[in-house]
VEXPA-318713 format. One record per residue (C-alpha): x, y, z; residue in three letters. Coordinates in steps of 0.5 Angstrom, whole numbers, plus 500, padded with zeros to 3 digits. Layout:
// VEXPA-318713
XYZALA/...
***
This chain:
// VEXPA-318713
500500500UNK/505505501UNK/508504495UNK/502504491UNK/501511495UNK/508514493UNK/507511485UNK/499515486UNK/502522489UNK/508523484UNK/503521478UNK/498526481UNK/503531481UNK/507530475UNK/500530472UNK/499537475UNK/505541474UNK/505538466UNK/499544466UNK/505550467UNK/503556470UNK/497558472UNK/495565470UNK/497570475UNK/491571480UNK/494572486UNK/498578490UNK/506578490UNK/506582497UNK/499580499UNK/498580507UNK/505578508UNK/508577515UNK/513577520UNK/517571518UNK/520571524UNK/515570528UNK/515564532UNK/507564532UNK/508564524UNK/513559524UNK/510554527UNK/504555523UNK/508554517UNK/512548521UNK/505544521UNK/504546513UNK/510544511UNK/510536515UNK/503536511UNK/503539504UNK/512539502UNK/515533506UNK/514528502UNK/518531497UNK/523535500UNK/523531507UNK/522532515UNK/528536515UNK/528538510UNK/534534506UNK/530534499UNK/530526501UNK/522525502UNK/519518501UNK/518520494UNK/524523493UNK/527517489UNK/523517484UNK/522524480UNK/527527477UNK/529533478UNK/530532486UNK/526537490UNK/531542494UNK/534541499UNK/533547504UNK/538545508UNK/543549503UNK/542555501UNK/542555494UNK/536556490UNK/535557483UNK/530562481UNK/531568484UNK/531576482UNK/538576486UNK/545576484UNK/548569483UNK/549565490UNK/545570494UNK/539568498UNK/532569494UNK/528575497UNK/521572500UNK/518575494UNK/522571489UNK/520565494UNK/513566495UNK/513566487UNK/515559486UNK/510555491UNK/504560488UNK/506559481UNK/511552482UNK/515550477UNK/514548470UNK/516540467UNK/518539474UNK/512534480UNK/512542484UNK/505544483UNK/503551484UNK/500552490UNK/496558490UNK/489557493UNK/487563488UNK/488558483UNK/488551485UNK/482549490UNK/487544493UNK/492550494UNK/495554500UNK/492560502UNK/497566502UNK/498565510UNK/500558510UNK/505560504UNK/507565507UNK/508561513UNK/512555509UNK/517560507UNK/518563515UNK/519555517UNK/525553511UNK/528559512UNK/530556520UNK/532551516UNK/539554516UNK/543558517UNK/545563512UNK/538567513UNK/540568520UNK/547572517UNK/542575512UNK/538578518UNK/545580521UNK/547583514UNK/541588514UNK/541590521UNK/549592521UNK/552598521UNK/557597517UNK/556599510UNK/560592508UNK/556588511UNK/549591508UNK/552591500UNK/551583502UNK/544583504UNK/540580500UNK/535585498UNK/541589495UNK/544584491UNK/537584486UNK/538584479UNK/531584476UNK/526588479UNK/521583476UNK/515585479UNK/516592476UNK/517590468UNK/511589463UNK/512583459UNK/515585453UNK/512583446UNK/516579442UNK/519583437UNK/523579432UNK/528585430UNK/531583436UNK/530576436UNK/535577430UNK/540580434UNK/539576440UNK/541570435UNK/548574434UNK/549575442UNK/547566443UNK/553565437UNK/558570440UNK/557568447UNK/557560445UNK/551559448UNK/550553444UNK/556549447UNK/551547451UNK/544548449UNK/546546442UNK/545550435UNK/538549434UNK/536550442UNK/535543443UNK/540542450UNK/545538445UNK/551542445UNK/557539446UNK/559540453UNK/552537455UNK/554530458UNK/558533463UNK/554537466UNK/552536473UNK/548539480UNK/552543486UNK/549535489UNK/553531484UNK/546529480UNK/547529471UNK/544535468UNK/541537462UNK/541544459UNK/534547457UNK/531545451UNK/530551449UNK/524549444UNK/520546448UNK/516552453UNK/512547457UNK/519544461UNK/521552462UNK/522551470UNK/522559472UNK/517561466UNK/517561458UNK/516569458UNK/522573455UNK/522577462UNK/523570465UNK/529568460UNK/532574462UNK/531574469UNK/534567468UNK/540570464UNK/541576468UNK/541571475UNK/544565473UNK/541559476UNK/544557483UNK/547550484UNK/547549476UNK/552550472UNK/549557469UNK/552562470UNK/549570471UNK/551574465UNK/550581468UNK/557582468UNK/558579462UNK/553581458UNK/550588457UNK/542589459UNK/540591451UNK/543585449UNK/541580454UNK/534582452UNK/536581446UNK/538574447UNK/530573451UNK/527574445UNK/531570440UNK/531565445UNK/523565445UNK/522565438UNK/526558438UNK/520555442UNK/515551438UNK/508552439UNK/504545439UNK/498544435UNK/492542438UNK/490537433UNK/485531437UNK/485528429UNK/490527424UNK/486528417UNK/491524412UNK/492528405UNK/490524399UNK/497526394UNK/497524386UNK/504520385UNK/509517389UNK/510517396UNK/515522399UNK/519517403UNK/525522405UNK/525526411UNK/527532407UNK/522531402UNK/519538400UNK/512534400UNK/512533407UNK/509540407UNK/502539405UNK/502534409UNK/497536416UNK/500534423UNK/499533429UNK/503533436UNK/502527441UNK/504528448UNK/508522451UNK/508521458UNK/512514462UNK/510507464UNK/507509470UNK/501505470UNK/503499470UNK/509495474UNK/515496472UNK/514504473UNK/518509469UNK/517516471UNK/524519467UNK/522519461UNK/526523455UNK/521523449UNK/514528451UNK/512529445UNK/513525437UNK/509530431UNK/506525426UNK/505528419UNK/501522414UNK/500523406UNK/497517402UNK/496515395UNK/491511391UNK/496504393UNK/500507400UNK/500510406UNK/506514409UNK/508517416UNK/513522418UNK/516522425UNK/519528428UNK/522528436UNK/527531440UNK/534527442UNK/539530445UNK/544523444UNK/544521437UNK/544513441UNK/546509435UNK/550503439UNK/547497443UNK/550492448UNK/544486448UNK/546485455UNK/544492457UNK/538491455UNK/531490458UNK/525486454UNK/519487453UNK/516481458UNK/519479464UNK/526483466UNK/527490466UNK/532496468UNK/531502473UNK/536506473UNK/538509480UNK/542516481UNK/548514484UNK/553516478UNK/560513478UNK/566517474UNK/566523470UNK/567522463UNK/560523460UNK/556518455UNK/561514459UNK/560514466UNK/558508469UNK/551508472UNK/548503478UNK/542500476UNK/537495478UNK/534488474UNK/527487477UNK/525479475UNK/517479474UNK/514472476UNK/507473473UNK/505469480UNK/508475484UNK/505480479UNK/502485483UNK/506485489UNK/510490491UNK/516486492UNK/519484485UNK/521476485UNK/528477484UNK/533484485UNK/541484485UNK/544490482UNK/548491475UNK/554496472UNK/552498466UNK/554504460UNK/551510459UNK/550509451UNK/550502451UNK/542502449UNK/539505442UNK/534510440UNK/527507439UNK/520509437UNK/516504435UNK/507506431UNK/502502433UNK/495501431UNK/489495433UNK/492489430UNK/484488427UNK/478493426UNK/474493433UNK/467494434UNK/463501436UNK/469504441UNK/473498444UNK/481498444UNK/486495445UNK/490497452UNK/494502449UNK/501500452UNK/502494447UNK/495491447UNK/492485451UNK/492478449UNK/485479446UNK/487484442UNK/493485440UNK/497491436UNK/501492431UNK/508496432UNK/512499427UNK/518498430UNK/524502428UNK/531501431UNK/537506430UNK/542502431UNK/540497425UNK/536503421UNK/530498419UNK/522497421UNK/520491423UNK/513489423UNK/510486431UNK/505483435UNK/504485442UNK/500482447UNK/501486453UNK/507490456UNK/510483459UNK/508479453UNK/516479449UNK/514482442UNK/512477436UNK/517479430UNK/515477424UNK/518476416UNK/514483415UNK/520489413UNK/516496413UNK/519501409UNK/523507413UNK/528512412UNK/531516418UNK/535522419UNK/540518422UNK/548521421UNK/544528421UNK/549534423UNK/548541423UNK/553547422UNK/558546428UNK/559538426UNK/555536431UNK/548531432UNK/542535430UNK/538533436UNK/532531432UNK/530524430UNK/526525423UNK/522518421UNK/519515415UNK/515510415UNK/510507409UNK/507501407UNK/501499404UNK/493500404UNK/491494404UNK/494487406UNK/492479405UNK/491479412UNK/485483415UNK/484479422UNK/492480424UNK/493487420UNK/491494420UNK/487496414UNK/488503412UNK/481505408UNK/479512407UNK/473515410UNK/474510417UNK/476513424UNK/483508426UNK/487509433UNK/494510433UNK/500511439UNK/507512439UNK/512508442UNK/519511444UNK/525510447UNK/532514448UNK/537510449UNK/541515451UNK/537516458UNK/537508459UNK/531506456UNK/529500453UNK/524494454UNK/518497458UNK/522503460UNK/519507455UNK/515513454UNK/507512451UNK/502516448UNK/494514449UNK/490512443UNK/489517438UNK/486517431UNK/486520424UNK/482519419UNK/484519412UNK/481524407UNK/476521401UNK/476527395UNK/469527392UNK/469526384UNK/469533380UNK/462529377UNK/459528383UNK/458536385UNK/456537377UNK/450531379UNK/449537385UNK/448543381UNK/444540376UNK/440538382UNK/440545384UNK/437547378UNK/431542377UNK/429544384UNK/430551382UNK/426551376UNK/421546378UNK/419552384UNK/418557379UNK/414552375UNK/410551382UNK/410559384UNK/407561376UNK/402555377UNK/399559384UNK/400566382UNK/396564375UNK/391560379UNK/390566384UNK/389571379UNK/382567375UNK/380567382UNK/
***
């Protein structure tokens, strides 16, 4: 039971921050209190060991019951480091900075927002107010803090944090985007080398990635700066300056206020909004019908008529063995037929092009799995060696909350290939009923178009469930990758793009999907990133989705129309003569 409540707590959370910030209704300075106050302390003491200790821990450590299990790890308040603020780097936050992040929370990350304004399971601004009185005894920098302030030597007074701010955040409208800018920030983000860690195209793939680690030792990624859903301090541009000209306390990115002048920073916000991809809001994918071949190439101008739509993926949390830290969140599919086949393309972001693969490593898709741990060992990157966990299933135990067998294995990190996989029903269903959408069941299973990186091939497969192994068979589908793509700096691009195609209509209707035109049929997508450990069924999933493939009317079906318009016009005027002519004899 404890685990099952654990699993449902951090599911519940991640669900919820997944929504990003809530729109600003509450007041930065509202009500605020004496914070140091005992009377206020220990009221926050009480909201905290309710609302904040599962993560963050009784005392504070950042090492609560479910602290394990999410990714990033919550802060420990025991340091004095905390990363978004409107003060210079390594100084403390002001309240303000504080009371922003609990009401507002932390986007792509399990810390919900908590202002009551907005969320009716949130705190009042009391209990907020409360909370931060009761961390900041928690150590004993706020003690220096408030000796700073009182002190009457000017020295010690530069130190204290109320004048050390670098933003006045509350005081800068949101500016509006400006592109003219964008273009001079693009000069700023090439000069300043930016993209040594974030990457020529934003996505966080920048050459000095893999070595990048937490003032506590854990490995960590820079923004991928097109996805504005994972920005954890805000996806506003005075938010990315606020981040440029601050820094971000126990990371590795540094503040630019010395380095880099105030237009210019403003500049770099600006180019670093407009790499932010807008998804779409497409719930069916419409199929384009094209004359002629198929484009079977990722680069293929015809791709441009195709429609699109984006599926956001999420990790196999709802059944045993869970994965919570999965890499790939979103897969945009594009789809084009013609009078005999069908084509797809897939596009998703991948910081590690993950071309290698050690079967050793490799967790299957029934049976055995991998979870890998947090203690890291060594410092070289792709390379470092990863303690991980191999958890044996026995289908008699399945359900419990002890695996049957456990012991511990060294393994790579880039030991495992990059992976996606397209699923469809196996046959045509009745009314609304589905397979499960993680892999089907064993009476209705799916079909995968299972690309590897390692061999650049599709293959067709059977599933029957997440701990049945996948069924191969003789059946090739057609598919080309951008596999090798580098960009300017010779580097990977950090963007997989896919092309599957195969036939409409197969000699086999009971065990494959058929693609008729006109008919509703349910898809998802399957993805793996090696480069994050991920195979067998630590993977990241999308729910069942549907796209229809469009039916072009015949030219003589809309002349057929118009000729019947035209009877129909003439026989009412016939009709209305007929009763003016009887109504004038009368």
């Amino acid at each position: 039971m404890k685990q099952l409540f654990k699993t449902f707590l951090v599911v519940a959370l991640l669900l919820v921050a997944s929504r990003g910030f809530a729109a600003e209704e509450w007041s930065i300075g509202k009500d605020k209190p004496n914070l140091r106050d005992p009377k206020v302390i220990e009221g926050g003491k009480v909201t905290y060991f309710k609302r904040c200790s599962f993560c963050h821990g009784l005392t504070g450590n950042g090492e609560g019951p479910v602290a394990q299990t999410i990714d990033p790890k919550p802060r420990s308040f025991l340091q004095p480091l905390f990363k978004f603020r409107t003060t210079a780097s390594g100084v403390l936050p002001t309240d303000e900075d504080l009371f922003r992040t609990i009401s507002r929370g932390i986007t792509g990350t399990p810390m919900t927002f908590f202002a009551k304004e907005i969320s009716k399971v949130g705190l009042t601004a009391e209990e907020r107010w409360g909370v931060i009185a009761f961390i900041q005894t928690l150590n004993e920098s706020w003690q220096e803090d408030d000796e700073y302030k009182t002190s009457d030597d000017p020295d010690d007074k530069e130190d204290y944090r109320y004048n050390k701010i670098l933003v006045k955040y509350d005081d800068i409208p949101e500016p509006a985007f400006d592109a003219a800018r964008a273009e001079k920030g693009k000069a700023v983000y090439e000069d300043k080398k930016c993209w040594e860690c974030h990457g020529i195209g934003g996505r966080g793939n920048g050459k000095s990635f893999p070595t990048l680690k937490t003032d506590r030792g854990f490995k960590i990624h820079p923004r991928d700066f097109t996805k504005p859903w994972k920005f954890k301090g805000g996806d506003g541009i005075k938010d990315i300056f606020t981040r440029v000209t601050t820094g971000i306390n126990g990371s590795p990115m540094p503040s630019f206020v010395d380095t880099i002048p105030e237009e210019d920073r403003w500049d770099l916000s600006h180019f670093v909004k407009s790499l932010q991809y807008e998804r779409t809001d497409n719930e069916v994918l419409v199929v384009k019908k094209i004359e002629g071949e198929l484009p079977v190439d990722p680069n293929d101008p015809k791709w441009s008529e195709a429609n699109m739509t984006d599926l956001k993926l999420s990790g196999m949390v709802s059944l045993k063995p869970r994965w919570q830290n999965f890499a790939v969140d979103l897969v945009t599919v594009r789809a084009l037929y013609n009078e005999t086949d069908i084509a797809f393309k897939l596009e998703w972001n991948d910081r590690t092009e993950s071309i290698k693969h050690d079967p050793k490593a490799e967790a299957t898709q029934g049976g055995k799995t991998l979870h890998q741990s947090y203690t890291e060992k060594g410092s070289n990157g792709l390379k470092n060696v990863v303690k991980t966990y191999v958890d044996y299933y026995d289908p008699k135990v399945f359900g419990s909350d002890q695996p049957a067998k456990e012991f511990n294995l060294l393994r790579k990190y880039g030991d495992l290939r990059d992976a996606v996989a397209l699923q469809f029903p196996a046959r045509e269903l009745m009314g609304t009923n589905r397979p499960h959408f993680i892999n089907g069941d064993p009476n209705n299973p799916v079909k995968l178009w299972y690309w590897k990186a390692d061999e650049d091939k599709a293959v067709d497969v059977e599933a029957k469930g997440i701990f049945k192994k996948f069924k191969v068979s003789k059946k090739v589908i057609e598919s080309k990758s951008n596999k090798g793509a580098r960009n300017s700096k010779q580097n990977w691009t950090g963007q997989w793009q896919l092309v599957f195609k195969r036939s409409l209509t197969t000699d086999n209707p009971k065990k494959d999907v058929q693609f008729v035109p006109g008919k509703f049929i349910p898809y998802a997508v399957n993805a793996w990133d090696g480069g994050n450990g991920e195979s067998g069924t630590n993977k990241a999933n999308s729910t069942w989705n549907m796209l229809v493939m469009e039916v072009k009317t015949p030219p003589k079906v809309y002349v057929f129309a118009a000729i019947g318009f035209m009877i129909v016009g003439l026989l009412e005027v016939v009709a209305y003569r007929k009763v003016n002519k009887n109504n004038n004899n009368s």
